[in-house]
C-alpha positions in Angstrom: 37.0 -15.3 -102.4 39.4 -16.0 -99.7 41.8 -12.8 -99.3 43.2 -13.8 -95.9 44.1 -17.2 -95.8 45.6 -17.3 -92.6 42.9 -16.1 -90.8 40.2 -17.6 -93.5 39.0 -14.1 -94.1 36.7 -13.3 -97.8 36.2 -10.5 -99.3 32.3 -10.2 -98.1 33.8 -9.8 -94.6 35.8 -7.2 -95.2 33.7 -5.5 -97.8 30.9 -6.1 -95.0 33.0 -4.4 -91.8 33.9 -1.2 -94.0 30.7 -0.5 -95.2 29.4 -0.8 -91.3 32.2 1.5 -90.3 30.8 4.0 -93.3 27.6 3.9 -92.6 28.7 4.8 -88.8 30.8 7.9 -90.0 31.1 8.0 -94.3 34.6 10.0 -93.8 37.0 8.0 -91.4 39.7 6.8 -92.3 39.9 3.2 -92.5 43.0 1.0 -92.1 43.5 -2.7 -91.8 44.4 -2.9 -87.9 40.3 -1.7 -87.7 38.8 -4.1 -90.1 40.5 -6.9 -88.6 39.6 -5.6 -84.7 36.0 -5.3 -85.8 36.3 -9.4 -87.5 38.1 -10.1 -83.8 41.0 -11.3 -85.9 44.9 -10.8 -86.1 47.3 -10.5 -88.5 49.6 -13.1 -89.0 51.5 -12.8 -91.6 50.1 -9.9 -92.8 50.8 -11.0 -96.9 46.8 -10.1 -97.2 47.3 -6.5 -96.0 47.9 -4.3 -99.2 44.9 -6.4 -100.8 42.9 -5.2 -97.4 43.9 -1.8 -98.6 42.9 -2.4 -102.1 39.3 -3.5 -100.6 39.0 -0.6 -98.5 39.9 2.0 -101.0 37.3 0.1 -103.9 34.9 -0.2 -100.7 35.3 3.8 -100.2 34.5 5.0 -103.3 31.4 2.3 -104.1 30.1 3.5 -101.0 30.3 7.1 -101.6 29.4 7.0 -105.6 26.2 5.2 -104.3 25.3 7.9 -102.2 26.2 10.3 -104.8 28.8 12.0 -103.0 30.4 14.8 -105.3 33.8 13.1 -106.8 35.9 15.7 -105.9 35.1 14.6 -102.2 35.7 10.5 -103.2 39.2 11.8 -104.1 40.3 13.7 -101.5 39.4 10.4 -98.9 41.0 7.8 -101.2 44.4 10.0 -101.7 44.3 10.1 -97.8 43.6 7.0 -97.8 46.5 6.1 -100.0 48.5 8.3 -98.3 48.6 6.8 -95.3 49.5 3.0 -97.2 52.4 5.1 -98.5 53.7 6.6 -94.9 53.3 2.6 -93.7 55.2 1.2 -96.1 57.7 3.6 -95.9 57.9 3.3 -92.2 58.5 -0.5 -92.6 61.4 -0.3 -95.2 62.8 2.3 -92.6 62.5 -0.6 -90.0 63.5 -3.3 -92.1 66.9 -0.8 -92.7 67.6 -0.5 -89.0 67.3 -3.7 -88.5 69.8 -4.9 -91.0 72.2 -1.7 -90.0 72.4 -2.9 -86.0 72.8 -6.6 -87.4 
């Protein structure tokens, strides 16, 4: 399935790039900007980007529950994980405020 249709990116790719990047080092912390480095892509309009985040954190969790990771662990990575989501989209409202206050 096509996720990013801009870019003609499926859900294989990116499922495919963050398990790479999990086999390299299980506990990083993986954001969008690095999966779509690694497929030598860019975003354009950047609609596909909280279903990227959706992939990584379902992507996380598979990955670590195969490897039988205790669950306490898979939680603390996907909060951070999620965390992080949060602090972006709040910085772009912030933006997106500025932006109409200066206008």
């Amino acid at each position: 399935m096509i996720i990013c249709h801009c870019n003609r990116i499926s859900v294989e790719e990116i499922e495919d790039v963050i398990t790479g990047f999990l086999k390299e080092d299980p506990w990083q912390l993986i954001v969008p900007l690095q999966v779509y480095h690694a497929l030598e892509k860019k975003g354009k309009c950047c609609g596909c980007l909280p279903n990227v985040v959706k992939i990584i954190v379902k992507t996380v969790e598979t990955y670590h529950q195969k490897h039988n990771t205790p669950k306490a662990e898979i939680i603390s990575l996907v909060d951070r994980i999620n965390e992080k989501h949060q602090s972006c989209i709040t910085a772009r409202r912030l933006m997106r405020q500025k932006r109409r206050n200066v206008a």
